[in-house]
C-alpha positions, -999 to +999 in steps of 0.1 A: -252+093-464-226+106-488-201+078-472-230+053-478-230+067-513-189+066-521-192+027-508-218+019-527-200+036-557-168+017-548-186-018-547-207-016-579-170-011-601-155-039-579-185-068-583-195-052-620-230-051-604-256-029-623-284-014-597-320-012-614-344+009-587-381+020-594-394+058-585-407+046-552-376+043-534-359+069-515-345+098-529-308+084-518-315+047-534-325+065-567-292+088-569-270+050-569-292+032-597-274+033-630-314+030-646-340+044-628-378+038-639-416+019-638-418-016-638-419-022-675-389+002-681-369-018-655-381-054-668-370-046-709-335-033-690-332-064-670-333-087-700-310-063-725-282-050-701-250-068-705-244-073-668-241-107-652-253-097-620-281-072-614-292-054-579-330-048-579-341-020-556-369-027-557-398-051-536-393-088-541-418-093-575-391-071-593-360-090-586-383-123-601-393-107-629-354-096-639-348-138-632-378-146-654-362-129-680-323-129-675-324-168-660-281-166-667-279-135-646-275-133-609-303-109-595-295-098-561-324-083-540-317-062-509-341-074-488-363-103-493-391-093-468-396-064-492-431-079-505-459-063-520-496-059-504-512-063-544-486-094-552-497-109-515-536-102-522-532-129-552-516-158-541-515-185-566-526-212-554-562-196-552-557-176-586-556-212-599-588-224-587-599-189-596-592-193-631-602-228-634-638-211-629-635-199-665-618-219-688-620-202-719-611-167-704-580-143-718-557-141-683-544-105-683-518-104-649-503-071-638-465-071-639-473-067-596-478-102-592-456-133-582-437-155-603-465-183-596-496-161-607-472-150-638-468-186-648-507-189-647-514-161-670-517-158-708-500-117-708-490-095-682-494-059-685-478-029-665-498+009-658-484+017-688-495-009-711-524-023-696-549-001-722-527-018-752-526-051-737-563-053-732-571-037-767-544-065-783-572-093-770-596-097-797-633-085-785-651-115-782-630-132-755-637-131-719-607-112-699-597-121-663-579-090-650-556-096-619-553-084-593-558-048-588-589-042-590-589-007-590-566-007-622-588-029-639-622-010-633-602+019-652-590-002-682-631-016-682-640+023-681-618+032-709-623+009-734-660-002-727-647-042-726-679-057-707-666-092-701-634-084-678-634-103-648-618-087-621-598-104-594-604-087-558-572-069-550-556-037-541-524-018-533-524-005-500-509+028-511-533+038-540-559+022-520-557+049-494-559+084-512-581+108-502-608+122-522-617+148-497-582+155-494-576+160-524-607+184-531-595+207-504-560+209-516-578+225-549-594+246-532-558+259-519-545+256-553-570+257-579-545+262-606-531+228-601-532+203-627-542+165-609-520+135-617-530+102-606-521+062-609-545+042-623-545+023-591-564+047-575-600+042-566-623+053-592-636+080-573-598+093-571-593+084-607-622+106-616-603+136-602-576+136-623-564+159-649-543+129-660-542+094-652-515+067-662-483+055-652-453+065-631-435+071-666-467+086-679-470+112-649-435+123-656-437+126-689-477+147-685-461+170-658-428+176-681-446+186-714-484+202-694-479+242-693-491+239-657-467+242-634-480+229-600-496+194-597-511+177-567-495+141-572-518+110-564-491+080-563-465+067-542-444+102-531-411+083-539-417+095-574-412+133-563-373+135-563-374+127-604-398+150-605-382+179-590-346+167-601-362+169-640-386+203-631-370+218-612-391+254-618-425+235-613-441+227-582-452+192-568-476+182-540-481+149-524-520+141-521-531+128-487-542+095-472-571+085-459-552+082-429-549+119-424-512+112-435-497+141-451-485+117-482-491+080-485-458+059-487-452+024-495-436+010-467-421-024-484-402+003-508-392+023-483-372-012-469-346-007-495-319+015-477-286+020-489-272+002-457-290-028-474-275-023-507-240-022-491-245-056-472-263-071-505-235-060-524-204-071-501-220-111-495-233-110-528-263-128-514-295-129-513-300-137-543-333-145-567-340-184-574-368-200-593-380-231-601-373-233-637-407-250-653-423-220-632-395-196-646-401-205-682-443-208-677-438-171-663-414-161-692-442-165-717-464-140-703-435-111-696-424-118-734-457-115-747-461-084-726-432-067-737-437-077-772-468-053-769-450-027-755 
């Protein structure tokens, strides 16, 4: 691994290639980003680095969004076949004859979508902006919130909105936390403060001590005078966690599935083997149809504008 490393190193300085990787990657991919973070972290750095060719570790959605906004860049992606189950539960050609259904309706897309569903939406929104996104759209108007679901029913919680219409998807991670599971690890550790996504079902979401963002669980467990949390989100995010804290204690919540933690597997696809090929052909890289780049552009910029 600590070859792997020294080449990867060696072929960022030659090809003045920046890496951007998000918290679910593996521990190794993390320690070769030059900027680590959450999606909205990574898509503000994408546009303002000075780079002209970015590496996105990161599933495919990610490398598009850096294109979206850096159109002169070249935005390599590891590996292509690195999707992502809440992107591929909204595909656009049936968002659009979803939305067609209401006419006059706010589209609110999380940043977790394609470039095609982006180019369909009014503002896109991350975990950590979707509250201020939503609150930005005057009352009155009718919302449709895609696609996570799960996200969505939490934003509707929180801020009371009654007319959000929510598109059916899911990530298959968050999806698949255990409730049970997670009850009986407080029983083991009642001390321990629960952190969880918002993309968590609402019966997960209730258990939480704090709920919000990758960026927003770091920043909780960092200034919280608790110092063991059970962690309900992708375990990638446990190596910043115990890299920044290192005197507190983390725990990865179960699965459904009897798993001990509950992985995203498209992440997990980014290896540093990949990185080394991606970086030596140069190739693949991200392309875009440019009507549907600068549709899609609109809705990132208006997101980011927000904050």
């Amino acid at each position: 691994m600590e070859n792997f490393i020294k080449r990867v190193e060696e072929l960022k300085r030659e090809k003045g290639v920046v890496i951007l990787a998000h918290y679910y990657c593996r521990p190794e991919v993390q320690r070769v980003a030059d900027f680590l973070g959450d999606s909205l972290a990574l898509s503000v750095k994408a546009r303002d680095i000075e780079a002209k060719t970015i590496l996105f570790a990161g599933v495919h959605f990610m490398g598009e969004t850096a294109k979206v906004l850096s159109p002169e860049k070249r935005v390599l992606i590891p590996n292509p076949e690195a999707t992502c189950s809440l992107a591929e539960s909204c595909p656009a050609a049936d968002f659009a004859k979803f939305k067609a259904q209401y006419p006059e309706a706010v589209v609110v897309a999380y940043v977790n979508t394609t470039v095609g569903v982006k180019a369909l939406t009014d503002i896109c929104c991350t975990s950590s902006n979707a509250l201020q996104v939503v609150e930005s759209i005057p009352q009155d108007k009718t919302i449709i919130f895609a696609p996570d679901k799960n996200l969505g029913s939490y934003i509707q919680k929180v801020t009371g909105r009654k007319n959000m219409i929510l598109w059916d998807g899911a990530c298959h991670v968050h999806e698949k936390f255990s409730k049970e599971g997670i009850l009986e690890l407080k029983k083991s550790h009642p001390e321990a403060k629960v952190v969880v996504h918002p993309e968590c079902r609402g019966e997960v979401a209730d258990l939480a001590d704090y709920c919000g963002s990758t960026a927003g669980i770091l920043s909780y467990c960092g200034k919280s005078d608790g110092d063991t949390f059970i962690v309900v989100t992708e375990p990638g995010i446990l190596a910043e966690m115990e890299k920044r804290y290192p005197h507190k204690h983390f725990i990865p919540a179960p699965s459904i599935e009897g798993k001990a933690c509950n992985e995203c597997e498209y992440m997990k696809m980014i290896t540093l083997e990949s990185i080394i090929a991606c970086l030596e052909n140069e190739s693949p890289i991200i392309e875009l149809d440019e009507d549907t780049r600068k549709k899609a552009s609109k809705s990132i910029e208006a997101m980011v504008k927000v904050g």
